[in-house]
C-alpha positions in Angstrom: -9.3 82.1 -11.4 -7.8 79.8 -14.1 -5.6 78.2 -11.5 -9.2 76.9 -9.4 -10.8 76.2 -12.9 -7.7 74.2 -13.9 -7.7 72.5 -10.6 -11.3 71.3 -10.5 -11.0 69.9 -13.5 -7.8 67.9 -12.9 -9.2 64.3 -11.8 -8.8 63.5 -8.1 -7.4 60.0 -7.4 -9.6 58.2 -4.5 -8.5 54.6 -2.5 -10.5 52.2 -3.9 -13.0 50.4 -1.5 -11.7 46.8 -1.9 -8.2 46.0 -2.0 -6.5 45.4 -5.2 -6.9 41.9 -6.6 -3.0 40.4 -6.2 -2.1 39.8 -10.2 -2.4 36.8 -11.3 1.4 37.1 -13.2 4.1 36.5 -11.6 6.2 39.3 -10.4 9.3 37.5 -11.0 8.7 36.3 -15.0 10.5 38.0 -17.6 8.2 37.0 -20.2 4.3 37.4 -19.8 1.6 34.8 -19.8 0.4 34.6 -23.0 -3.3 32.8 -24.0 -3.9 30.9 -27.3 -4.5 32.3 -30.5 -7.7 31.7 -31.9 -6.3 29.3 -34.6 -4.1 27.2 -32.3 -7.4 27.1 -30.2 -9.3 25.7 -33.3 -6.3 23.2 -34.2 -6.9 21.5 -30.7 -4.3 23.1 -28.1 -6.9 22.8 -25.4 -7.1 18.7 -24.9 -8.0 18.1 -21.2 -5.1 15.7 -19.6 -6.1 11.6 -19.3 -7.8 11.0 -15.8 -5.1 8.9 -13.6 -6.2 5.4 -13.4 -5.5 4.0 -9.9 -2.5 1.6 -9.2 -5.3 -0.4 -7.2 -8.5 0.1 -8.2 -10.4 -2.8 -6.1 -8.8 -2.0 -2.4 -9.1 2.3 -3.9 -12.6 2.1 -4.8 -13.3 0.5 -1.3 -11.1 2.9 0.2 -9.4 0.2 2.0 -5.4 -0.5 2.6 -5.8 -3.7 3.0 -8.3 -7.3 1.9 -9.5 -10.3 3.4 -9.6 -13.1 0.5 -9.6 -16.5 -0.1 -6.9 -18.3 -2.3 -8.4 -20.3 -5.3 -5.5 -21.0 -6.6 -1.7 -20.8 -6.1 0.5 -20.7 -8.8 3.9 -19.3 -10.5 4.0 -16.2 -13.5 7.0 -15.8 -15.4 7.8 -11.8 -15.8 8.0 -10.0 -18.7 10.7 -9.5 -21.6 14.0 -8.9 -19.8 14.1 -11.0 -16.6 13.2 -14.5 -16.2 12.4 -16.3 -13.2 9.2 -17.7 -11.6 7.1 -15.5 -9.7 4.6 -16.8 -7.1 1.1 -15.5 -7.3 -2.3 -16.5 -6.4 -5.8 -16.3 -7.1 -7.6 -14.6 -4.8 -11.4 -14.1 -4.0 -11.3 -11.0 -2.0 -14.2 -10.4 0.9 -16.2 -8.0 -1.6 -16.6 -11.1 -4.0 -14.0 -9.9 -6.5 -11.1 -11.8 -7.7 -7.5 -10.6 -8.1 -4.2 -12.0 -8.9 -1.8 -11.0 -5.9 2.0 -11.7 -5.7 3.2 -13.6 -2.8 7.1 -12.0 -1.7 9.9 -13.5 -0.2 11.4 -17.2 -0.8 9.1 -19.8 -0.2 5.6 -19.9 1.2 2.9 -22.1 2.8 -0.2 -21.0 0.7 -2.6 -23.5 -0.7 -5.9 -23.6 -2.1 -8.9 -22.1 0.8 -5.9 -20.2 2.9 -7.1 -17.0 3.7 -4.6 -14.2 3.2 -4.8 -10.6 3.6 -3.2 -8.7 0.5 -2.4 -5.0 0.1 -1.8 -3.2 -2.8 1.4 -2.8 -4.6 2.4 -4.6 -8.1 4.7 -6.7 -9.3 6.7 -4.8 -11.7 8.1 -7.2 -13.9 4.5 -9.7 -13.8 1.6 -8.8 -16.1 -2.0 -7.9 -14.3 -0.3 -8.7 -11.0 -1.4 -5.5 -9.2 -1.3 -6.6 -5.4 0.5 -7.8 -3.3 0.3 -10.9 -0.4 0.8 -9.4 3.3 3.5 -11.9 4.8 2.8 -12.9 8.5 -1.1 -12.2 8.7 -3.7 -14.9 8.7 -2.2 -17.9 7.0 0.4 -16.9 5.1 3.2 -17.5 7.5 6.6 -15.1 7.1 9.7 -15.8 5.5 12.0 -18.2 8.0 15.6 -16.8 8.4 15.2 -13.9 7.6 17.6 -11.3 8.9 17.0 -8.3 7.2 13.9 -6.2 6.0 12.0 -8.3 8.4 9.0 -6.0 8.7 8.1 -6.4 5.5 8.1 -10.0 5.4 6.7 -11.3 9.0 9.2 -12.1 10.8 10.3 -11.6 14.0 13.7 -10.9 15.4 16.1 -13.8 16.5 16.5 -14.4 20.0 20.0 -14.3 20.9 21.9 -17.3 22.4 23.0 -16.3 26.1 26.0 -17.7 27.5 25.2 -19.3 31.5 
């Protein structure tokens, strides 16, 4: 009798009806998760991170990958502290009616005032506010002549070769 008593009394272990959550820890840490204190959450642990501004914000607020624009004015930038040199840029009115300042790559160039040029994103590293970048071989901005290698990035297309007859 005190063996059925003692065993309805003992708790009976069922399956639960939804799996088990997987934990949120993981299995393979030596050291667990530990929250904030309630001081360090006073002092100001918690600061949400800086929202990422965008490398290109004209062409990634259109959600385009590249612009038609219209140069207003071609000119040269000299780059900051450590190199010297003059870098090409332009002026450009873009098709949206903004206006950029866009690096034109590669030696020389036939740009002038009222060309129309396509530019991409992409800065100029070593230029100030010079976030974009001129794409070489579209519309009027003609490629780099000579050019042997890295062509694709700068319009040009591959030399014939000479045949012998």
């Amino acid at each position: 009798m005190a063996s059925l008593f003692r065993s309805l009394m003992q708790p009976t272990f069922r399956r639960p009806l939804m799996p088990a959550m997987p934990s949120l820890i993981r299995s393979f840490s030596s050291t667990l998760v530990q929250s904030a204190t309630l001081n360090q959450v006073l002092r100001g642990c918690r600061k949400p991170q800086k929202k990422r501004r965008a490398i290109s914000p004209v062409l990634s607020g259109m959600n385009a990958p590249a612009m038609k624009g219209v140069c207003i004015k071609v000119g040269i930038t000299r780059p900051k502290k450590p190199n010297s040199g003059e870098r090409k840029t332009c002026r450009v009115r873009l098709s949206n009616g903004k206006h950029i300042t866009a690096y034109i790559p590669g030696e020389g160039h036939n740009l002038q005032q009222h060309s129309v040029v396509l530019v991409k994103g992409g800065r100029a590293q070593d230029c100030p506010g010079v976030l974009y970048t001129c794409v070489r071989g579209a519309l009027d901005l003609g490629g780099v002549a000579n050019r042997s290698t890295s062509r694709s990035k700068f319009g040009t297309k591959k030399p014939k070769k000479a045949t012998v007859g």
